[in-house]
N, C-alpha and C positions, 0 to 999 in steps of 0.2 A: 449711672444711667446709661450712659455712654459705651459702658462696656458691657452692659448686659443687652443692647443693644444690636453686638457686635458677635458675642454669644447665639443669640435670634438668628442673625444673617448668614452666620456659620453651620449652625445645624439648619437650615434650610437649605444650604448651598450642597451640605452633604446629602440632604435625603431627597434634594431632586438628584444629585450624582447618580445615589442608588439604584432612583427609579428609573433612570437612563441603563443603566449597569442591566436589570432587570428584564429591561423592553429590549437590550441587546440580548443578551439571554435567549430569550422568546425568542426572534429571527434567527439565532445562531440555532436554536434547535428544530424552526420547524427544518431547515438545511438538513441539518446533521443527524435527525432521527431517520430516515429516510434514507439519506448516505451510509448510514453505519449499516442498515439491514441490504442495500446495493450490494457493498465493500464483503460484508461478511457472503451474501451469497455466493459471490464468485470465489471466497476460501471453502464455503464448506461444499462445495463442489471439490475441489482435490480432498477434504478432509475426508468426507464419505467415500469417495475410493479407494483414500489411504486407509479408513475403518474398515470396509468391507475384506479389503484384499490379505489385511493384518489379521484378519481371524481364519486365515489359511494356513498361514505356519511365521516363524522368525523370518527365515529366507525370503518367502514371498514380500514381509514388510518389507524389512530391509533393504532389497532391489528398488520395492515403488518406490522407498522411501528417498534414496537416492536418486534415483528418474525426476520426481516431484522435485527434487531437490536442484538440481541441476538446470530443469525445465524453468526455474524461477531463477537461477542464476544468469543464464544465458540466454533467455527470452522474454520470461513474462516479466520479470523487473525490470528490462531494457526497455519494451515496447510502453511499460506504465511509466517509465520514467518520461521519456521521450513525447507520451500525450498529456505530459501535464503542463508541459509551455502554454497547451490550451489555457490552461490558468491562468497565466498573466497576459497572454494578448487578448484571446476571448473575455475576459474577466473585465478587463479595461474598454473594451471596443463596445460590452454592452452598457457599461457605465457611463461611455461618453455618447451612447444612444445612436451606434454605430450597427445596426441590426443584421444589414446584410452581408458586410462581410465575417461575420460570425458563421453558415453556413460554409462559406467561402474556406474558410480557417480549416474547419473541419473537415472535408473533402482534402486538403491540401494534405491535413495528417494522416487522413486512412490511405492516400497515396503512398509516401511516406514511408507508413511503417508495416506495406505491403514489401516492400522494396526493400528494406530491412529485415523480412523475414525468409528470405529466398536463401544468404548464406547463413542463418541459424538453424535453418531445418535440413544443410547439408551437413551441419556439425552433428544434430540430432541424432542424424544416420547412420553416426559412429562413432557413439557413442561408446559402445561396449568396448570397442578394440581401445579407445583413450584410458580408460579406467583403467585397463587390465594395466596397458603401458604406466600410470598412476601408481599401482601395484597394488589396485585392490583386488579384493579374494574375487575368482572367476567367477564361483556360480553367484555372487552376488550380482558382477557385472553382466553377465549373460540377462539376469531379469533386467534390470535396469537398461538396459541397452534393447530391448523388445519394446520397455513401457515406453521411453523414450521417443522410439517411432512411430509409434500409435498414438503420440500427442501432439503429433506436427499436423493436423487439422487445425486440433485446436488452436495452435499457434497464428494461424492465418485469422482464424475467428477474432482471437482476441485484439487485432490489430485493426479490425474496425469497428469491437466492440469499446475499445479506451477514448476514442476522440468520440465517437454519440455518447456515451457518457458524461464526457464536460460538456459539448454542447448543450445537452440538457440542463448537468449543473451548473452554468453558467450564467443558463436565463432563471435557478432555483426551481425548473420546471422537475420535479421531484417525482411525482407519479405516477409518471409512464416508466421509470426506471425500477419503481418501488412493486406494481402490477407485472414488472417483464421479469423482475428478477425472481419474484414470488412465484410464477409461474414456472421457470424453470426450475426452479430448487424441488416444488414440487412434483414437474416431469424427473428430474432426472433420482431419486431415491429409489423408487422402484424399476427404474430403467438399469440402474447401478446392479443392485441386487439381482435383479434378471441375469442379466451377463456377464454378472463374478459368479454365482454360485446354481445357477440355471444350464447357462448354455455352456460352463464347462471352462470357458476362456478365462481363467483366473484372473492373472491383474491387469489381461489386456483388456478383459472386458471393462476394468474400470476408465482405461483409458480413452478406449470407445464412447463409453459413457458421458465422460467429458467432454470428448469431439460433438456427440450428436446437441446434448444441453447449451453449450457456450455457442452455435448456430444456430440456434431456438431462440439464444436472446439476443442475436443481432438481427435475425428477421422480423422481430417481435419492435425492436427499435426501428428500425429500417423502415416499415409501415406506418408506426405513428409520423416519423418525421415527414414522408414522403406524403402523407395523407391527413394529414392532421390537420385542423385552421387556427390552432394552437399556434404551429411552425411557421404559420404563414410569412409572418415578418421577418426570419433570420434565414427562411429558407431560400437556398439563393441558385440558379442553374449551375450548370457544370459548365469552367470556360476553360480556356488560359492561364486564369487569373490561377488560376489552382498549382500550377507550376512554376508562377511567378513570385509567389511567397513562401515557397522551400525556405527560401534563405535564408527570411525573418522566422520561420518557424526552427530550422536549427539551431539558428542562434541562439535561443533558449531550451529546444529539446535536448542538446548534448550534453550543458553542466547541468538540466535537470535530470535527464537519465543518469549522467554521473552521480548527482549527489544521490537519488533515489538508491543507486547500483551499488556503490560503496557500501552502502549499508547493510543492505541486502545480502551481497557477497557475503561480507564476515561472520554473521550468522551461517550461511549456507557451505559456509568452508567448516565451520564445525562440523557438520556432517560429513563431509571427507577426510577429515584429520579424525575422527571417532573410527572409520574406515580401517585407520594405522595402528590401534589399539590393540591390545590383549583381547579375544574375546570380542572380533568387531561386528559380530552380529546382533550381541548382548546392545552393546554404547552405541551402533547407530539407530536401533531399533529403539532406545529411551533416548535420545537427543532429539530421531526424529517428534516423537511425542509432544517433549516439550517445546520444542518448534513450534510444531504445527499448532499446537495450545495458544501461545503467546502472536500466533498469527495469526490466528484465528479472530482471538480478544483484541489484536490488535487494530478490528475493524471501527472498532467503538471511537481511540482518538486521531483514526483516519478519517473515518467521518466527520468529527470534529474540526480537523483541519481540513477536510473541503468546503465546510460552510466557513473557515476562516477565508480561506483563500478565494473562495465566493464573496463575500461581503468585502475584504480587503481591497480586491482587485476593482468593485464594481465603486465601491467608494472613492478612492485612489483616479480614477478609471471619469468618475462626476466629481473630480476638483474636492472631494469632501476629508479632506487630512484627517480633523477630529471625529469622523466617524468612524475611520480607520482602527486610530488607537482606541477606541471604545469596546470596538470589537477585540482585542488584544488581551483586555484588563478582563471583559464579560469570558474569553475565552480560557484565560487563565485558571480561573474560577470553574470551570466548568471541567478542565483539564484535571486540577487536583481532586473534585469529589470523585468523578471516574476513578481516575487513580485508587483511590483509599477504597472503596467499595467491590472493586472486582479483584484485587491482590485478594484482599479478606476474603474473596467468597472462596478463591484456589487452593488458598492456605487453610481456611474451613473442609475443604472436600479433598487434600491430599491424599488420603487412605484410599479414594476411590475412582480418581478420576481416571487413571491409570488402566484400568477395566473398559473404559470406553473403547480406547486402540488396540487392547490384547487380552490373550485369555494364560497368557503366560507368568506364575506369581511373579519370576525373578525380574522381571521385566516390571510388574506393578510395583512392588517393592524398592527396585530402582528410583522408581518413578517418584514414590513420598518423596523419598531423601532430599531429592532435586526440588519438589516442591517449593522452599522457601527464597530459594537462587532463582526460582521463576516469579514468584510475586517482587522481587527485587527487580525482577529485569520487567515488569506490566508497569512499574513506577515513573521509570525512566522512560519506556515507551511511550507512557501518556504524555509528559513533558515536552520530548522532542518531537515527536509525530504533531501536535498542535503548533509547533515552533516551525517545523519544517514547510507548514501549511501557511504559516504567515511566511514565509521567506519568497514560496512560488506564489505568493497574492501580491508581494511585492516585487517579483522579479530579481529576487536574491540568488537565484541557485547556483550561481559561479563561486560566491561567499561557502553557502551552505556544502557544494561538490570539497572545498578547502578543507572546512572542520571536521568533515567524515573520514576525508580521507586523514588526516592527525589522528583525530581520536582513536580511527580502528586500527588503521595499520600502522603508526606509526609508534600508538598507545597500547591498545585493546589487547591487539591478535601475537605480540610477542609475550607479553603479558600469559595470556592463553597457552602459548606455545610451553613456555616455563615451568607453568603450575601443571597441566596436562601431561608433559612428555616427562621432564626433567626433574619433579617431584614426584612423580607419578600419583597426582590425582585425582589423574585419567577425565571423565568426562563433566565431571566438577568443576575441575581445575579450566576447562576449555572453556567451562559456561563461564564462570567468574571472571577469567580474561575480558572476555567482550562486553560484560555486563559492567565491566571498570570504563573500557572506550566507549559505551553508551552513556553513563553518566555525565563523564567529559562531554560529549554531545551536545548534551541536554543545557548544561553550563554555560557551552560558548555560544550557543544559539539564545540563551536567554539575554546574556551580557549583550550580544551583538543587540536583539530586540527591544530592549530598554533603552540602547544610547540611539535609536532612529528620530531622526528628523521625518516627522510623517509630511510636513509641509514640504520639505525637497523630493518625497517623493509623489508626492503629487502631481506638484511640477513637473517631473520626470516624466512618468504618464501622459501628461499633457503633450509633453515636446515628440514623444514617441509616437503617439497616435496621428498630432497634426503634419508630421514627416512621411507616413505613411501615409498619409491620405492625398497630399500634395506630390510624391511620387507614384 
């Protein structure tokens, strides 16, 4: 009696878990559905450049594709690195029901990574001559080095379009992000097309394109918060106070632009080590491909991880430990079906997807082959991309800046080097490298995830916020 009793108490105990699991779920995605179509707009804005410009010739890709390439090494992964400390202070300050300096925070970073962007658009500007010195092929750097310049608008753009971003996702105010991105994606297609293959301007016009779209969606921001009665409560004046927490906002912008950036990099070094290859117009023309493929999809468990680190931080943030880890086990969950469903759909459409970026067989053809080294590497991405998202929800990023930099360069990228150069299995061999230090990744972010004490950092939160607020 006693034990069937006990049986009762046990499956009840599990299937209210469940339906806790479930209702996490639910919140986790109204986040994340939203985020993931944010996330992906601002990718298929360079994608559609990179498509339009690609159906010019090899040359023309291969330039953008390097520019593009480049432009996310050196900038746009720095500046997204760098506003996503928004994560853990903004995240925590609205959870401890700290509203106005949430505003505060976010004026602090578009200062910031204004000021940040002054010597990467002087590197920008010279770019062509770097490459050549690199010793890649000239007329490839000569495109690149044009696209280059014609993107440092954009670069400004995006540095006060990353911190309205969190501020938005911070309060889950979903949207206005979701209406401004939509908007631009659909200005900028036919804007794109206009002035790649209209006004003559090849792959600058795609760059152009870029410029005029990514300040469409910081006006389009910039109004709602300014005007909005949504804003009212985190919206805060312009003081002082804006210069005053630099400090505290570096403090987590540097190991998170690190850890973002290391990652980043390694990937976007394949495309310059495909540069050094037999045939480097062929291998950077299919590496870029599958780049921009897996970065593209890779907005699905970014998304995912900003409504982690949403809910982590806001939890964390209201003294709530166990809701923390709720979100964790719900997001796991969430992370593996992604996973298994978008691999299958790539590995399903191998034969053709390749056609999207180019009208050249040898280049589609390439493309299958690599196919299944790209659903291996969307696997991994789902895993650590949701892991990295709980790391900045809890204010890990000096941990997480540690294990990228191991896995990729320490692991990954000689790895790469090996199979790539020294076996010659040229850009296979480069993919497989990195796709071993992403694994590794995924692993020590999960082991670190599992041994967290959610109550210490709770605590944490608590002691950090009330420090700031008494200074």
């Amino acid at each position: 009696m006693e034990e069937g009793l006990l049986v009762k108490e046990r499956l009840a105990e599990t299937s209210t878990r469940w339906g806790e699991i479930r209702e996490e779920m639910k919140r986790l995605g109204y986040v994340a559905g939203p985020m993931v179509a944010v996330t992906l707009s601002f990718y298929l804005l360079q994608v559609i450049s990179l498509m339009m410009v690609g159906h010019l010739g090899e040359l023309a890709l291969s330039g953008t594709a390097i520019a593009v390439s480049l432009a996310g090494v050196t900038g746009f992964s720095l500046l997204l690195g760098m506003a996503s400390a928004l994560e853990t202070i903004s995240g925590q300050a609205f959870g401890a029901q700290q509203y106005e300096k949430i505003g505060t925070q976010t004026y602090t970073a578009i200062v910031s990574l204004i000021l940040v962007c002054i010597p990467v658009s002087l590197l920008w500007a010279n770019v062509e001559s770097l490459l050549k010195l690199a010793g890649q092929d000239p007329n490839i750097s000569h495109e690149a080095g044009k696209m280059a310049i014609w993107l440092i608008p954009a670069l400004f753009a995006y540095a006060i379009l990353q911190p309205l971003i969190r501020y938005y996702q911070m309060q889950s105010m979903i949207r206005p992000m979701l209406v401004s991105s939509c908007i631009t994606l659909c200005f900028h297609v036919p804007l794109c097309w206009a002035l790649v293959y209209k006004s003559e301007l090849g792959n600058i016009g795609g760059a152009i394109a870029m410029d005029v779209s990514m300040w469409l969606n910081v006006v389009i921001l910039s109004l709602y918060m300014k005007y909005s009665p949504h804003c009212m409560k985190t919206r805060s004046p312009i003081s002082m106070e804006i210069f005053a927490g630099m400090g505290v906002f570096f403090k987590f912008a540097i190991p998170s632009s690190t850890m973002i950036c290391l990652e980043w990099w390694s990937f976007e070094l394949l495309i310059l080590f495909s540069g050094l290859l037999p045939n480097p117009q062929l291998e950077t023309s299919v590496l870029s491909v599958c780049l921009n493929t897996i970065a593209t999809l890779y907005a699905i468990p970014y998304g995912l991880a900003s409504a982690a680190s949403t809910r982590i931080s806001n939890e964390l943030g209201a003294g709530r430990p166990q809701g923390a880890r709720l979100s964790v086990i719900a997001l796991s969950l969430l992370a593996a079906v992604n996973a298994f469903v978008v691999s299958l759909g790539i590995f399903a459409s191998r034969n053709v997807f390749g056609y999207i970026f180019s009208n050249e067989k040898e280049v589609v053809d390439y493309v299958t082959t690599m196919a299944p080294l790209v659903c291996l590497s969307i696997i991994a991405d789902c895993m650590q991309g949701v892991l990295s998202g709980v790391a900045r929800g809890c204010g890990w990023q000096h941990i997480g800046a540690y294990i990228n930099l191991a896995a990729f360069y320490l692991f990954g990228l000689p790895i790469a080097a090996a199979l790539g150069f020294f076996l010659d299995l040229r850009g296979k061999g480069l993919w497989i490298g990195v796709l071993c230090g992403a694994t590794l990744q995924s692993l020590m972010l999960a082991v670190i995830t599992a041994l967290t004490n959610w109550e210490k950092q709770a605590a944490k939160a608590k002691e950090r916020l009330f420090h700031e607020e008494a200074g």
